[in-house]
C-alpha positions, 0 to 999 in steps of 0.5 A: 229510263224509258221515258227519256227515250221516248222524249229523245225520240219525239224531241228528233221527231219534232226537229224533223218536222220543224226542218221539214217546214223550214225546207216548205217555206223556202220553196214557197219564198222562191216560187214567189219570188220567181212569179215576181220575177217574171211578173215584172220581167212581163210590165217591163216587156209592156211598157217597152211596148207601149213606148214604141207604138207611140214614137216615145 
């Protein structure tokens, strides 16, 4: 009986972890989605800047 305690436990313990992860790989998606983002918000910013020193 014991044993089934036991296994109940770490079974909770590694679905905490699990969603743990799962909570880590989402935030680091959205951070680099952001720092896409803003990357292309920046090559839109250059090539507007670009096309208006040259007359275009």
């Amino acid at each position: 009986m014991s044993f089934a305690v036991g296994t109940s436990s770490s079974s909770e313990s590694s679905r905490g972890n699990a969603s743990e992860e799962a909570k880590q790989q989402k935030v680091e998606l959205v951070k680099q989605i952001r720092a896409h983002e803003v990357a292309l918000a920046e090559l839109n910013a250059l090539s507007s800047f670009r096309f208006s020193c040259f007359g275009f």
